[in-house]
C-alpha positions in Angstrom: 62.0 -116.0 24.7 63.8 -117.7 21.8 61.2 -117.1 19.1 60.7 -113.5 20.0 64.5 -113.1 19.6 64.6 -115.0 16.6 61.4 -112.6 15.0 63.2 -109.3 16.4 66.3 -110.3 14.8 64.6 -111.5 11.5 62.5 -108.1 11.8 65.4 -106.1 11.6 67.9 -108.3 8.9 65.4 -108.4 6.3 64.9 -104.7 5.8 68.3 -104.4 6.2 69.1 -106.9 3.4 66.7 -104.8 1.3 68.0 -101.4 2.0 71.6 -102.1 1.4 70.9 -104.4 -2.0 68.4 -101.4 -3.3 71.4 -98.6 -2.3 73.7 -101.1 -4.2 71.6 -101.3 -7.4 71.1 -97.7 -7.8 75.0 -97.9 -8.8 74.8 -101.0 -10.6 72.8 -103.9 -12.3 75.8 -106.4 -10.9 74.8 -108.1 -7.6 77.2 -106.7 -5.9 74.3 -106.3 -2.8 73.7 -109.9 -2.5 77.9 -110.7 -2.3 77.8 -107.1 0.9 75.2 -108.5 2.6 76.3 -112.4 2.6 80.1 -111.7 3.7 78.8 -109.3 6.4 76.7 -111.9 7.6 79.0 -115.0 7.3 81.4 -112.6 9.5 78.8 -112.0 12.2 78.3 -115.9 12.5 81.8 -116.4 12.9 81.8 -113.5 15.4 78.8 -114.7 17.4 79.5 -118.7 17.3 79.8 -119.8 20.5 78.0 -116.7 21.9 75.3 -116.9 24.7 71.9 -118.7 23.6 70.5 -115.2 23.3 72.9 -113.9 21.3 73.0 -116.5 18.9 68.9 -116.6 18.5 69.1 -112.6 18.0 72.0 -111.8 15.3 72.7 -115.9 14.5 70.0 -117.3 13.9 67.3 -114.1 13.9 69.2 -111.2 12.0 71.8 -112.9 10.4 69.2 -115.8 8.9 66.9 -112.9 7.8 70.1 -110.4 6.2 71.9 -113.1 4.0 70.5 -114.8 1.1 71.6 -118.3 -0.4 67.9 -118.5 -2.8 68.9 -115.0 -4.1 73.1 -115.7 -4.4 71.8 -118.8 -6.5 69.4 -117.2 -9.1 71.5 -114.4 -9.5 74.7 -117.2 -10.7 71.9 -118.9 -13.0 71.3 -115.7 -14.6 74.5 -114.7 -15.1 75.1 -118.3 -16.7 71.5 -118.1 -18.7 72.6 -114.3 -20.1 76.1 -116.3 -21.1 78.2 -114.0 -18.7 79.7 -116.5 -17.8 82.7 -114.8 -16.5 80.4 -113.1 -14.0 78.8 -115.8 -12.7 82.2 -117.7 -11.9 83.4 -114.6 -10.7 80.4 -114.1 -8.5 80.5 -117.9 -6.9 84.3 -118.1 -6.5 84.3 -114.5 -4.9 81.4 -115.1 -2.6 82.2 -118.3 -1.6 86.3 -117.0 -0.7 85.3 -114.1 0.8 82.4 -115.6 2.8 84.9 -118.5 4.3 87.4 -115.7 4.9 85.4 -113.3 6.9 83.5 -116.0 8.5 87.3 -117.1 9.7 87.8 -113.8 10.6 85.0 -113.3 13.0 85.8 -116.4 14.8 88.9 -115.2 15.3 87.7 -111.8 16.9 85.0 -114.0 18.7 
């Protein structure tokens, strides 16, 4: 039962990750999608720790592992840095990783 959770969850947090980064771009070539989609998921693993095994294998570990992106967070700093926007990309780690600690204090607090 774990895996299939973990695959539903996965199923539905990718696309997810896609469709709201792709809606994002159409507005701007900033990665503004990438910073969305990792504070909302940092906020549903606060909200969720602790949760029942099932819970945390669907939206933990399944959707949320699936939604957020770390590989894409860190190319999109070392292009930043590479196109010497530097400002950007220290504006795009310090605000993701704030923002990400805050909302991931958040939903524990909720939880």
């Amino acid at each position: 039962m774990t895996i299939t959770l973990i695959i539903l969850g996965a199923a539905v947090g990718a696309p997810a990750r896609f469709a709201i980064d792709q809606y994002i771009r159409r507005y701007t070539t900033k990665p503004y999608g990438v910073f969305v989609v990792n504070i909302l998921g940092s906020f549903l693993l606060g909200l969720t720790y602790g949760s029942s095994e099932q819970v945390e294998d669907l939206l933990a570990i399944g959707f949320a592992g699936a939604f957020t992106t770390w590989s894409t967070f860190m190319l999109d700093i070392y292009l930043a840095y590479e196109l010497k926007r530097y400002k950007e990309a220290a504006a795009n780690l310090t605000l993701s990783l704030g923002f990400g600690l805050l909302a991931a204090w958040f939903g524990l607090q909720l939880a």
